[in-house]
Backbone as CSV, one residue per row, in Angstrom:
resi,resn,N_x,N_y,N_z,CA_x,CA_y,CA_z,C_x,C_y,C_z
1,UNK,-9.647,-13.344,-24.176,-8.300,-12.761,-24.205,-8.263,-11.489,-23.367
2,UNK,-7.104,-10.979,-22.458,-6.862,-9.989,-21.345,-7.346,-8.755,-22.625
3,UNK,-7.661,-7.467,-22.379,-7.858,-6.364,-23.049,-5.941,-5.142,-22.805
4,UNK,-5.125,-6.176,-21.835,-3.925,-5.695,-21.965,-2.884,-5.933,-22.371
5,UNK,-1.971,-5.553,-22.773,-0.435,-6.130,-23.335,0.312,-6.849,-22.519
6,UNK,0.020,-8.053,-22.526,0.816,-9.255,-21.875,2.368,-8.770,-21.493
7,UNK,3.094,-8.247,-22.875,4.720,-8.459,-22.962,4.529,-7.436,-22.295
8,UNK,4.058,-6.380,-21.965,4.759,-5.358,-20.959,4.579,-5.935,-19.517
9,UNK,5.495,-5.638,-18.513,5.133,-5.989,-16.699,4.441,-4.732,-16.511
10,UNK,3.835,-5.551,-15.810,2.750,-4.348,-14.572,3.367,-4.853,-13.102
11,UNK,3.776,-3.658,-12.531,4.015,-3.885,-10.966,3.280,-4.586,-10.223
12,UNK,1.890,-4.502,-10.417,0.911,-5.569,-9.726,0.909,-7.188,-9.599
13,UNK,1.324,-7.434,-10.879,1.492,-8.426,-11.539,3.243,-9.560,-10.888
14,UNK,4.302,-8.371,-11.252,5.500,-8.515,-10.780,5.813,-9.085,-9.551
15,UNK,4.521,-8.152,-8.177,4.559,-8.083,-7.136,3.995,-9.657,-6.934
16,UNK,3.130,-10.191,-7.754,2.545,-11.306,-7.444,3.594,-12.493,-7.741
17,UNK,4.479,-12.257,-8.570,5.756,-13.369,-8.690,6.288,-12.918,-7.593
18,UNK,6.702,-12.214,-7.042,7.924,-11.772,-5.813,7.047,-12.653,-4.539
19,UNK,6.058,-12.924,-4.851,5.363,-13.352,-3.440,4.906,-14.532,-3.668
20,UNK,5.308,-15.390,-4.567,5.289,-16.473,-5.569,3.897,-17.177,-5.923
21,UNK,3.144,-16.152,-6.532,2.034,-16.293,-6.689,1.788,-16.822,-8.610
22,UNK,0.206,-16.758,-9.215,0.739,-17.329,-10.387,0.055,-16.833,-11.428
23,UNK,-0.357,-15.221,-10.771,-1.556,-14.384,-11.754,-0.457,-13.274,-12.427
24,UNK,0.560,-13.930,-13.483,1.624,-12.947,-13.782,1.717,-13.692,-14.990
25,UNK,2.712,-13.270,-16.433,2.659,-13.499,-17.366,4.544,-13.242,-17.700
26,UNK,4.834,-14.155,-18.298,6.748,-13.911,-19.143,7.194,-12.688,-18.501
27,UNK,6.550,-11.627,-18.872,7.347,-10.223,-19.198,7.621,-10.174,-17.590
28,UNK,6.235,-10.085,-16.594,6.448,-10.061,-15.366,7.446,-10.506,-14.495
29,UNK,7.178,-12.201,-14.973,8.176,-13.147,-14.439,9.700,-12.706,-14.703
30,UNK,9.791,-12.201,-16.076,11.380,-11.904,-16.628,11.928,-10.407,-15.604
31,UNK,11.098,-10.093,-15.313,11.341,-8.178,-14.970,11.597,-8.831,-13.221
32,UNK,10.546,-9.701,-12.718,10.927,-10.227,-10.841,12.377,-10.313,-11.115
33,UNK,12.618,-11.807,-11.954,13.810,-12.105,-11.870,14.958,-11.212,-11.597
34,UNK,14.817,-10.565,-13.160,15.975,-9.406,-13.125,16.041,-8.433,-11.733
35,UNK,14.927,-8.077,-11.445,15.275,-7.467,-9.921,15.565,-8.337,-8.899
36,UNK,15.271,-9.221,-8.539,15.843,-10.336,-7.786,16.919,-10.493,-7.888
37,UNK,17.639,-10.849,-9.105,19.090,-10.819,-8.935,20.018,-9.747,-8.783
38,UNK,19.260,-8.479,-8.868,20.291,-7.092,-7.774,20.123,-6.991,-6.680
39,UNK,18.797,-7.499,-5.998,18.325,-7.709,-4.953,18.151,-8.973,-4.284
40,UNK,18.792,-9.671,-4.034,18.375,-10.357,-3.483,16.897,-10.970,-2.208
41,UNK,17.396,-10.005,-1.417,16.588,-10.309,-0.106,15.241,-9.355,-0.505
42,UNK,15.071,-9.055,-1.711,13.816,-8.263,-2.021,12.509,-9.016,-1.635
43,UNK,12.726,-10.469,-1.437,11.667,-11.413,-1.185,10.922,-10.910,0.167
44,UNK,12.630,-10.587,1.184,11.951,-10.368,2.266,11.238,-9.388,2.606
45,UNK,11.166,-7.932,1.603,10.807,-6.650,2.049,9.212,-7.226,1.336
46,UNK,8.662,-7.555,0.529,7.568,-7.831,0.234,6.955,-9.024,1.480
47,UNK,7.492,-9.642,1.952,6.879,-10.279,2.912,6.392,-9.076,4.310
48,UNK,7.327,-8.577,4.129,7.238,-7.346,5.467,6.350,-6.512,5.085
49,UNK,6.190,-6.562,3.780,5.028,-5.224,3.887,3.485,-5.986,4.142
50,UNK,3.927,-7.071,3.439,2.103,-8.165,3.578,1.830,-7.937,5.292
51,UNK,3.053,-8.035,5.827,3.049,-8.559,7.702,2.505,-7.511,8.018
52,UNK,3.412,-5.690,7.467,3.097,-4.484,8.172,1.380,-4.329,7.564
53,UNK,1.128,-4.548,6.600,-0.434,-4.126,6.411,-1.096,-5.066,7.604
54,UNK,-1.480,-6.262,7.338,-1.969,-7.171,8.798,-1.656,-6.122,9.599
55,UNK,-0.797,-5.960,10.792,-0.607,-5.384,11.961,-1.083,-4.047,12.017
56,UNK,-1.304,-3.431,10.757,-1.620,-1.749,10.977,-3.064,-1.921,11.300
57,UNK,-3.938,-3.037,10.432,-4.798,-3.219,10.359,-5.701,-3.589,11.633
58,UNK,-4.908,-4.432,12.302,-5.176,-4.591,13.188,-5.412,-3.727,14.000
59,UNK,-4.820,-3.068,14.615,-4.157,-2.011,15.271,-5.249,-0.964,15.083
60,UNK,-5.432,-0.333,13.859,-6.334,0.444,13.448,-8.333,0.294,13.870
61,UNK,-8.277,-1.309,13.812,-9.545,-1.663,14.048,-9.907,-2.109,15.465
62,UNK,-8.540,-2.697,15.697,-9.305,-3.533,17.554,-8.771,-2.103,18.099
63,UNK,-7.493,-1.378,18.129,-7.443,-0.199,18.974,-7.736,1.038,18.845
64,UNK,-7.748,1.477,17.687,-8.247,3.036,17.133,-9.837,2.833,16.614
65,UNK,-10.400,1.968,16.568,-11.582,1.802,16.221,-12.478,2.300,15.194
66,UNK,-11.518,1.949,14.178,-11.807,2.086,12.631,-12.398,1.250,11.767
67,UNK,-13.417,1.804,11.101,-14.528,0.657,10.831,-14.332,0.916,9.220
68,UNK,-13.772,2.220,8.699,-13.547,2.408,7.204,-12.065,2.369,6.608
69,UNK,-11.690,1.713,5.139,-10.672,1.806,5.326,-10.653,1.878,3.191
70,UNK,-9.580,2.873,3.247,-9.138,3.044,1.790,-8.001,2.842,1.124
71,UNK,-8.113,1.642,0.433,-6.755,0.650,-0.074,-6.430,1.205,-1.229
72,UNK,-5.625,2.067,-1.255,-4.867,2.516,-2.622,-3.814,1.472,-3.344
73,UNK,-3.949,1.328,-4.254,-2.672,0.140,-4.844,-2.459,-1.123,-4.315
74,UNK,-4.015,-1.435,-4.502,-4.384,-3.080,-3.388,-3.253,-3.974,-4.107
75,UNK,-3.329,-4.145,-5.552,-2.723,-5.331,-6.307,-3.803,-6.524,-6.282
76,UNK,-2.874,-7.446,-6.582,-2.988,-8.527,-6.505,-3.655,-9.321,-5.335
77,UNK,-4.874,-10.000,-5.074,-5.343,-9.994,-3.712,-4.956,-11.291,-3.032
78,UNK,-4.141,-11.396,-2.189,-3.235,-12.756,-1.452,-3.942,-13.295,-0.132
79,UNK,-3.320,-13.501,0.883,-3.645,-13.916,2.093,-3.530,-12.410,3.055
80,UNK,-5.013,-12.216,4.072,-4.776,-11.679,5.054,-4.995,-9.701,4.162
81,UNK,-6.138,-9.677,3.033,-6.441,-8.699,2.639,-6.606,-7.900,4.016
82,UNK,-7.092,-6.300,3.492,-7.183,-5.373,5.040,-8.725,-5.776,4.994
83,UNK,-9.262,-5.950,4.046,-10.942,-6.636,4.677,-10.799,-7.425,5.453
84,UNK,-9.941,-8.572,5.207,-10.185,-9.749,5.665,-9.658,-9.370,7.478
85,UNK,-8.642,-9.069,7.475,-8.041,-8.579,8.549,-9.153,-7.418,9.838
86,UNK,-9.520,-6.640,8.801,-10.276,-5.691,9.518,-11.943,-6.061,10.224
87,UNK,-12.587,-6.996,9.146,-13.716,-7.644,9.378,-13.680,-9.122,10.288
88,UNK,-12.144,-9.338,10.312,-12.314,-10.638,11.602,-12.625,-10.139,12.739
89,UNK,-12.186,-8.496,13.060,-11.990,-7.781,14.445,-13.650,-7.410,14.264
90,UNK,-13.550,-6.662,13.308,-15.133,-5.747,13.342,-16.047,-6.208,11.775
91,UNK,-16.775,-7.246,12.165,-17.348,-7.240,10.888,-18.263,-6.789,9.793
92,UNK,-18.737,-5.001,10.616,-19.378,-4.025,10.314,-18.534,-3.091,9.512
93,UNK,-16.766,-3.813,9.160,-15.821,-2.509,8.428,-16.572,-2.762,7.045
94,UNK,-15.945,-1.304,6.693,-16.036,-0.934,5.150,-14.962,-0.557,4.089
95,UNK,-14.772,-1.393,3.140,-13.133,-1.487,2.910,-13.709,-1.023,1.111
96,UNK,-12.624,-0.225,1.062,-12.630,0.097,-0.612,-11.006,0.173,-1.010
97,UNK,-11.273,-0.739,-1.993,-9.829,-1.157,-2.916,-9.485,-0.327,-4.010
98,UNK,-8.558,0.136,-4.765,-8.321,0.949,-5.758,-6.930,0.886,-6.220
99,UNK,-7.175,0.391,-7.498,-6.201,-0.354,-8.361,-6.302,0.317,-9.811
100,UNK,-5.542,-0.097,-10.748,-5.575,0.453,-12.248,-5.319,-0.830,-13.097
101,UNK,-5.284,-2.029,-12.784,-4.697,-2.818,-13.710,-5.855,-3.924,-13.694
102,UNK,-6.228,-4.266,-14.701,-7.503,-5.219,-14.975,-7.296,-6.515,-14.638
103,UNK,-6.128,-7.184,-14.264,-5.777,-8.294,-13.819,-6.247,-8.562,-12.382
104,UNK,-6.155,-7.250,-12.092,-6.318,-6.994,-10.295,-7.831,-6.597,-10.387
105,UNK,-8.459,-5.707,-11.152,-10.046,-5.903,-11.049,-10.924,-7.277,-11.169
106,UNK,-10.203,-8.176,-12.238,-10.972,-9.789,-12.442,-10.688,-10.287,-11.217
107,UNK,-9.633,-10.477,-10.134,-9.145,-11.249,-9.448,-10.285,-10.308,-8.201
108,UNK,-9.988,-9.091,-7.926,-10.823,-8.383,-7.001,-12.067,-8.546,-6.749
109,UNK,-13.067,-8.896,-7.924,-14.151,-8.659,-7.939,-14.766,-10.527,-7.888
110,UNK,-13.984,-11.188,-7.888,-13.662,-13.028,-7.411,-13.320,-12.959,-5.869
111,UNK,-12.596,-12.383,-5.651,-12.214,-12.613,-4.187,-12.226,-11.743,-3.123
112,UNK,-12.730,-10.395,-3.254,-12.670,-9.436,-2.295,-14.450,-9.564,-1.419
113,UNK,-14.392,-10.511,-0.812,-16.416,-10.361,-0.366,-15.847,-10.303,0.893
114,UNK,-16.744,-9.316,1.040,-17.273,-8.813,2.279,-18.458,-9.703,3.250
115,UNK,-18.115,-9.309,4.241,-18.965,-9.614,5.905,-20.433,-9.366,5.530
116,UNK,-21.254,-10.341,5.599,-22.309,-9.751,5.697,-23.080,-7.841,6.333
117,UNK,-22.186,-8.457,7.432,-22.338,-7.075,7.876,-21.620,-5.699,7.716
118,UNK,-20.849,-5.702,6.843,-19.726,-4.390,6.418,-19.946,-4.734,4.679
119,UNK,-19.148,-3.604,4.083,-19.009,-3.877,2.677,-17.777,-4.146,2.260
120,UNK,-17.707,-4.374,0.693,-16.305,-4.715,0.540,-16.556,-3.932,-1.377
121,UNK,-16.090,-2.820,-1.438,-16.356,-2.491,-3.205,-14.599,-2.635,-3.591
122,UNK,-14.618,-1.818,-5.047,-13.509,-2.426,-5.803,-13.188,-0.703,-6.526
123,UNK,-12.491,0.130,-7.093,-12.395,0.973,-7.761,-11.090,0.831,-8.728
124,UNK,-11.304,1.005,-10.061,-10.302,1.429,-10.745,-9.795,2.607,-11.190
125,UNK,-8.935,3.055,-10.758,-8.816,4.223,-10.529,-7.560,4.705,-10.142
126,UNK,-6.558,5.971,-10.696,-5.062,5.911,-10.489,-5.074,6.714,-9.391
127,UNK,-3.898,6.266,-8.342,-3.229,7.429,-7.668,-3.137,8.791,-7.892
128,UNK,-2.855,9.089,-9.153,-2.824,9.958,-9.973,-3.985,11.088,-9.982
129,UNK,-5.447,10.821,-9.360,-6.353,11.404,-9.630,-6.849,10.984,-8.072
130,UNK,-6.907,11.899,-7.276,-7.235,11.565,-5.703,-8.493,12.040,-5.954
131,UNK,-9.014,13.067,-6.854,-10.126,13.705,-6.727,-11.798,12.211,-6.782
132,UNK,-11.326,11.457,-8.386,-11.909,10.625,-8.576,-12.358,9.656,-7.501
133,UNK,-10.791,8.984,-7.210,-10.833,8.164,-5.925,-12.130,8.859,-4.940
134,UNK,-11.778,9.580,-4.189,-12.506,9.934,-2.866,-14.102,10.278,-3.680
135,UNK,-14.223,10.516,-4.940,-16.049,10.905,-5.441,-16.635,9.181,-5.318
136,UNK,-15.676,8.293,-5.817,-16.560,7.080,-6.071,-15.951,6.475,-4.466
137,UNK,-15.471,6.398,-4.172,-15.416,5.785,-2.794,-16.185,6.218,-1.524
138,UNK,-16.766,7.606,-1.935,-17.886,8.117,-1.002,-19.466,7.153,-1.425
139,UNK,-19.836,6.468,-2.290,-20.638,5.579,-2.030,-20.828,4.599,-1.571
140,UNK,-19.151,4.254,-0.939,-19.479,3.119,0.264,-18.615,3.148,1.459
141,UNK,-18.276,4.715,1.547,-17.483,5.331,3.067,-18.321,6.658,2.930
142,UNK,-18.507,6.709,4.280,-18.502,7.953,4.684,-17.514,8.644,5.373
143,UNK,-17.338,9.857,4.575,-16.515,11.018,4.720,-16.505,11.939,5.753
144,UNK,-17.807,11.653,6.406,-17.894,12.386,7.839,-17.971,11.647,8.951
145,UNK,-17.132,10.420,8.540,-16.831,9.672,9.899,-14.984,8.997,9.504
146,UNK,-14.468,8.750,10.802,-13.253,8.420,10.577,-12.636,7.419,9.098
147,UNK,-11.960,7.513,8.576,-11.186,6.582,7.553,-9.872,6.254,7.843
148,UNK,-9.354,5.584,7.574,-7.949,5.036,7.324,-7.553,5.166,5.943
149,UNK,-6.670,5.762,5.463,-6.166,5.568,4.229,-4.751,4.613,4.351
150,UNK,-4.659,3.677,3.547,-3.715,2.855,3.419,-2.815,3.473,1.954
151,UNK,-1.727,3.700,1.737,-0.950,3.961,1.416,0.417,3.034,1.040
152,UNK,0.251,1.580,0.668,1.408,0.573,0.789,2.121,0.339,-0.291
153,UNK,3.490,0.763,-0.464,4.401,0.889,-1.279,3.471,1.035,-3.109
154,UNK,2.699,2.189,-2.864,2.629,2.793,-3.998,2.672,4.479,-4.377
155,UNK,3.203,5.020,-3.448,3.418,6.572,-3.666,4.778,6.273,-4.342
156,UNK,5.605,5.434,-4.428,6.769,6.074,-4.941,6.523,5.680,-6.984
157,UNK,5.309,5.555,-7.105,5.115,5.971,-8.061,4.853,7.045,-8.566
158,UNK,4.568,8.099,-7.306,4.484,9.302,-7.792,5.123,10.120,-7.744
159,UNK,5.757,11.354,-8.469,6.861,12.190,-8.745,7.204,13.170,-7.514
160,UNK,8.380,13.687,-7.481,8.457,14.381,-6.030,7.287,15.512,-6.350
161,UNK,7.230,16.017,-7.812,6.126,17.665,-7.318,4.952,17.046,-7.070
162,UNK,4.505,15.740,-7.093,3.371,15.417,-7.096,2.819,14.775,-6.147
163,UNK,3.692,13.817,-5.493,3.136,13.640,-4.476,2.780,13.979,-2.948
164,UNK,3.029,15.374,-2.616,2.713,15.887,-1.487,1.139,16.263,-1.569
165,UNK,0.644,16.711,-3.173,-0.295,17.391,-3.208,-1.324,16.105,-3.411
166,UNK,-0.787,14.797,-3.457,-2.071,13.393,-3.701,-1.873,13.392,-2.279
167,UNK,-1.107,13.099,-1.278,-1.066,12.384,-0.123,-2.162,13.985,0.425
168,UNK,-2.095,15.010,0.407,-2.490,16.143,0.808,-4.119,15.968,0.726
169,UNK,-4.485,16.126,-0.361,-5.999,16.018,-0.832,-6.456,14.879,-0.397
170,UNK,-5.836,13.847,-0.050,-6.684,12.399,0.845,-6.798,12.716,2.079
171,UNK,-6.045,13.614,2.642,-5.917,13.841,4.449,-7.024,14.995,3.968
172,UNK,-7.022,15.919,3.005,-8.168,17.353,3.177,-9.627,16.666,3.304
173,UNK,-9.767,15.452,2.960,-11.244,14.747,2.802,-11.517,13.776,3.654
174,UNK,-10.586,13.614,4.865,-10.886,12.984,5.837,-11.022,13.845,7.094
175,UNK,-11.660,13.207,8.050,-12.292,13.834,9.058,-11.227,14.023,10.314
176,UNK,-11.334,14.957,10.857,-10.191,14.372,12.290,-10.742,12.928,12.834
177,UNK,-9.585,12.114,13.561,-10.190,10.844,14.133,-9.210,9.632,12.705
178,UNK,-9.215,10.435,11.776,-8.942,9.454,10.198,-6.810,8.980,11.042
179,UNK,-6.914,8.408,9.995,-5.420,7.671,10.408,-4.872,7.995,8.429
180,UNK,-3.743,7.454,8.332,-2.671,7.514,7.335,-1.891,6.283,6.958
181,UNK,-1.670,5.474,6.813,-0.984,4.263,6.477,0.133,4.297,5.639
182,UNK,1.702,4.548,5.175,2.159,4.787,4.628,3.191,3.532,4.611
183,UNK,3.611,2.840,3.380,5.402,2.161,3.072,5.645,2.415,1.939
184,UNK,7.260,2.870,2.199,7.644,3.559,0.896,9.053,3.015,1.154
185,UNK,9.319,1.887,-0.646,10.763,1.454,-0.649,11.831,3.013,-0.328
186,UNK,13.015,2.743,0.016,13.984,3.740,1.031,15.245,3.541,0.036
187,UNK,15.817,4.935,-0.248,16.925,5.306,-1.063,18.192,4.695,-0.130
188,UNK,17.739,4.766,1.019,18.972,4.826,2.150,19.237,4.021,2.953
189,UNK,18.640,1.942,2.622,18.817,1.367,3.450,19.404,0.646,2.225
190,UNK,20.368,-0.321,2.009,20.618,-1.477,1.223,21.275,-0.664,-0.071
191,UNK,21.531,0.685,0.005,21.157,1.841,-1.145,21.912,1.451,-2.780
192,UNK,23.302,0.507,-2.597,23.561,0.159,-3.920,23.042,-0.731,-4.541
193,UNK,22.186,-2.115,-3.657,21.645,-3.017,-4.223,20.148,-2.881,-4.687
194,UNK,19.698,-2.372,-3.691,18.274,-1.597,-3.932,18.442,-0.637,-5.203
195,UNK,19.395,-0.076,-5.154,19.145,1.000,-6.559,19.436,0.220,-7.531
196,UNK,20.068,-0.659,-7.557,19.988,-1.089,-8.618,18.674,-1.855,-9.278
197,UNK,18.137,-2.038,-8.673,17.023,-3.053,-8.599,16.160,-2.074,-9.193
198,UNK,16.127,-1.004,-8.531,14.827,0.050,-8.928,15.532,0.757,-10.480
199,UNK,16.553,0.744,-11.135,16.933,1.010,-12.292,17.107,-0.475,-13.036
200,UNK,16.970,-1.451,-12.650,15.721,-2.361,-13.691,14.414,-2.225,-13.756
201,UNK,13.962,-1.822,-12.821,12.366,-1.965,-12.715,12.435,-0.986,-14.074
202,UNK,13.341,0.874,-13.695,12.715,1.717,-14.348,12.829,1.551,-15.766
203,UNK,13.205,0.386,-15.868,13.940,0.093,-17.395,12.679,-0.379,-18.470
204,UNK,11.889,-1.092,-17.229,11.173,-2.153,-18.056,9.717,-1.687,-17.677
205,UNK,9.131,-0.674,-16.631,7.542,-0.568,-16.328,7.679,1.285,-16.986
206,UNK,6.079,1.027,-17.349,5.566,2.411,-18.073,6.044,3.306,-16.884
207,UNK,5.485,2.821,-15.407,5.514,3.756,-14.089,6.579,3.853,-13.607
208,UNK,7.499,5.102,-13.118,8.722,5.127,-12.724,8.473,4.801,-11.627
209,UNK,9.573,4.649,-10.825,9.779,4.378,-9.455,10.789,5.294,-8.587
210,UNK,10.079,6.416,-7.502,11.007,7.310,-6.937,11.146,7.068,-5.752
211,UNK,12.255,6.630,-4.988,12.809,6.279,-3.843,13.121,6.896,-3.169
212,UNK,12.697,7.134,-1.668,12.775,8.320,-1.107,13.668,8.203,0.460
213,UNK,14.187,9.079,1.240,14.757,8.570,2.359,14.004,8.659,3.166
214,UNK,14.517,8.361,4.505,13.347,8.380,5.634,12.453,9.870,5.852
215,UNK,13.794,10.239,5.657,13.130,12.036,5.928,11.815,12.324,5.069
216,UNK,12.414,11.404,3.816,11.440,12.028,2.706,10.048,11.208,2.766
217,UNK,10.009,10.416,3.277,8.984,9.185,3.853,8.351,10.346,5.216
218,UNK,8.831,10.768,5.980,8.472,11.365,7.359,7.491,12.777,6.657
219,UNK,8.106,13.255,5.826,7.376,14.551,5.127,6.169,14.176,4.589
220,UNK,6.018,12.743,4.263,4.727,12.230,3.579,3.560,12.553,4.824
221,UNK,3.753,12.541,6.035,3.012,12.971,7.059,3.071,14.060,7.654
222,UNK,3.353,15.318,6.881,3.558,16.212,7.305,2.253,16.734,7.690
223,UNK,1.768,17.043,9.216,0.458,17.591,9.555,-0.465,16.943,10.010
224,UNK,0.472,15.798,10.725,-0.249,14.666,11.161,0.491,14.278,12.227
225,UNK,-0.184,13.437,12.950,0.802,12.994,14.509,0.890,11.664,14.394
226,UNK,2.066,11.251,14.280,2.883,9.828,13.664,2.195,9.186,15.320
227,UNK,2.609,7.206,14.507,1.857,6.968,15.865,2.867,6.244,16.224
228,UNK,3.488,6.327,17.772,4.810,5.039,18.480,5.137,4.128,17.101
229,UNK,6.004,3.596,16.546,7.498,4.201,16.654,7.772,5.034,15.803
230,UNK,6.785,5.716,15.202,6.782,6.662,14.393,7.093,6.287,12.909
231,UNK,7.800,6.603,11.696,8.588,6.166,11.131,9.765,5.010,11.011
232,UNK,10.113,3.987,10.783,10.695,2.885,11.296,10.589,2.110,9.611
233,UNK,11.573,0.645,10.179,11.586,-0.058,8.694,10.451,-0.752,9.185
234,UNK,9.447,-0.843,8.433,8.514,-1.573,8.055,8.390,-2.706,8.952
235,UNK,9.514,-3.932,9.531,9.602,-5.245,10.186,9.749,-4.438,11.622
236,UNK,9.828,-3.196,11.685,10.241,-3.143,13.137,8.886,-2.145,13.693
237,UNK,8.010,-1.917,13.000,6.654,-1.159,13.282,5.741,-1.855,14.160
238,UNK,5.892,-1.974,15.350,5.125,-2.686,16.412,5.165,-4.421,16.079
239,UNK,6.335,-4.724,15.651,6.501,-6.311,15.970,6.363,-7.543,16.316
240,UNK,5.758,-8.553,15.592,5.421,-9.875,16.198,6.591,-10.207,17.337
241,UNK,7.802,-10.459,16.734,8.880,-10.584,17.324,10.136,-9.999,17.135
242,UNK,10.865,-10.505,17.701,12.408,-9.719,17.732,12.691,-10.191,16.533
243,UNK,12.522,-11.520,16.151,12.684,-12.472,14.674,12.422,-11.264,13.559
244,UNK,11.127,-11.274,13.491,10.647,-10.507,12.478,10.824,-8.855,12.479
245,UNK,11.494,-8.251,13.493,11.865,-6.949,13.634,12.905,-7.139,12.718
246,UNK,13.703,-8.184,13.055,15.326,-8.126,12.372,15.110,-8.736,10.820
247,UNK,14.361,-8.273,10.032,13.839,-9.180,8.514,14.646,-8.151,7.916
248,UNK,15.841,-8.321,6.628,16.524,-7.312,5.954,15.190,-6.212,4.795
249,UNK,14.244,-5.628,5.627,13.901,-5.145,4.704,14.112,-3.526,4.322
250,UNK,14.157,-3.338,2.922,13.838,-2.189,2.231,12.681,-0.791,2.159
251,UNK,12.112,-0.813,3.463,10.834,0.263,3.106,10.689,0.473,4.547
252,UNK,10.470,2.244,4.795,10.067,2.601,5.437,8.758,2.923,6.030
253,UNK,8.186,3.084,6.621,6.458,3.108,7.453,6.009,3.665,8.186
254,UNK,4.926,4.024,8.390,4.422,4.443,9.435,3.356,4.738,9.396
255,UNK,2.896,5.039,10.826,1.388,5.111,10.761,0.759,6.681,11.100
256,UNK,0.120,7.705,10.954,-0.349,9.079,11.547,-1.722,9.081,11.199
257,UNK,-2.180,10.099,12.620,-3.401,10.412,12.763,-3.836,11.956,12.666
258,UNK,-4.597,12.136,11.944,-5.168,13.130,12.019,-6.086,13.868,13.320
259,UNK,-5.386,14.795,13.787,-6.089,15.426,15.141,-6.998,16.947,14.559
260,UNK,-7.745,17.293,15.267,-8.405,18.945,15.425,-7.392,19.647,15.474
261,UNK,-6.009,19.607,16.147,-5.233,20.679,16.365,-4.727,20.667,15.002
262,UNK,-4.410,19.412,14.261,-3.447,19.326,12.542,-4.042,20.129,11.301
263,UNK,-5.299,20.839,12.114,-6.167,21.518,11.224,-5.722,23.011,10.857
């Protein structure tokens, strides 16, 4: 038997019905729905973010030449993980996952293997505590060589006083050379249907959900040098196609690097 409370949703869980997956339970399934039906096209902003992780990933490993990478709020593990993605290019990367929900540790620790030649670990561990994160993730990254922090639609779990000073302390422990990965659902695109959606969520999960505008998405990189197109919706962040630029989604993105001068 799970060691968690079934009837409550976990976002992790939720996220895995929205992407019609089948590691979710009633409460989950009942809580998608209900946001689905204020949202409709919510299907598509979760597809866009699966697409924007792939492409950052990419991007990060065949062109910035990033061999470490730190997955905050992995979830649920689907098609086209940033291991999987990062170790097709370079199969010497080193990928660390970090999650809080035990559904996502059983499933993680089944399906997250690594390249012979790179690693692949697992951490449980909240957003909430950056300090923790970066102590146990230094046994399979090093801190004095470039990182990527991935950042994908889970800061807006954290409160406005709070999250400048988590996104802050992950950039203080990376090296110049490190990158930033950020999507964060947007107060200001879709804004009556989307809000509504996010005042079911807040109805029914322990974790609130704070929605931020672009601006307030752009400040998440404050001290960092955004990379071409800077900030953008998520489908339009260096693009497969014109198709998939034009996807109705909800979340803003972007990518920044940490330079010597941001010091």
């Amino acid at each position: 038997m799970p060691d968690f409370d079934t009837s409550v949703p976990h976002i992790a869980r939720v996220y895995d019905y929205w992407l019609g997956g089948k590691d979710n339970f009633a409460a989950d399934r009942e809580l998608g729905e209900r946001t689905l039906q204020a949202y409709p096209n919510l299907a598509f902003s979760v597809r866009a973010n699966r697409a924007f992780l792939a492409r950052t990933v990419r991007f990060l490993a065949a062109e910035a030449g990033i061999r470490q990478f730190l997955d905050i709020g992995t979830g649920i593990p689907t098609a086209s993980n940033t291991h999987e993605v990062a170790q097709r290019i370079a199969p010497d990367s080193r990928i660390v996952y970090v999650d809080n929900d035990p559904i996502v540790l059983s499933h993680a620790r089944a399906l997250l293997t690594s390249k012979r030649e790179g690693a692949c670990a697992y951490l449980d561990a909240d957003l909430r505590d950056p300090d923790k994160i970066l102590a146990s993730a230094a046994d399979t990254l090093d801190f004095a060589k470039p990182v990527a922090v991935m950042l994908l639609t889970i800061l807006q779990f954290a409160r406005d006083d709070e999250v400048g000073a988590i996104v802050g302390r992950l950039v203080d422990a990376c090296v110049p050379g490190s990158f930033v990965v950020i999507s964060h659902p947007a107060s200001d695109l879709d804004a009556e249907q989307h809000g509504e959606m996010v005042r079911r969520m807040n109805e029914s999960l322990t974790e609130k959900v704070t929605l931020r505008d672009r601006a307030g998405v752009a400040r998440l990189f404050a001290g960092l040098e955004l990379v071409d197109p800077g900030v953008v919706r998520v489908p339009e962040w260096r693009p497969d196609s014109d198709l998939a630029a034009a996807s109705p989604t909800v979340l803003w993105g972007g990518v920044a690097r940490k330079n010597p001068e941001n010091l």
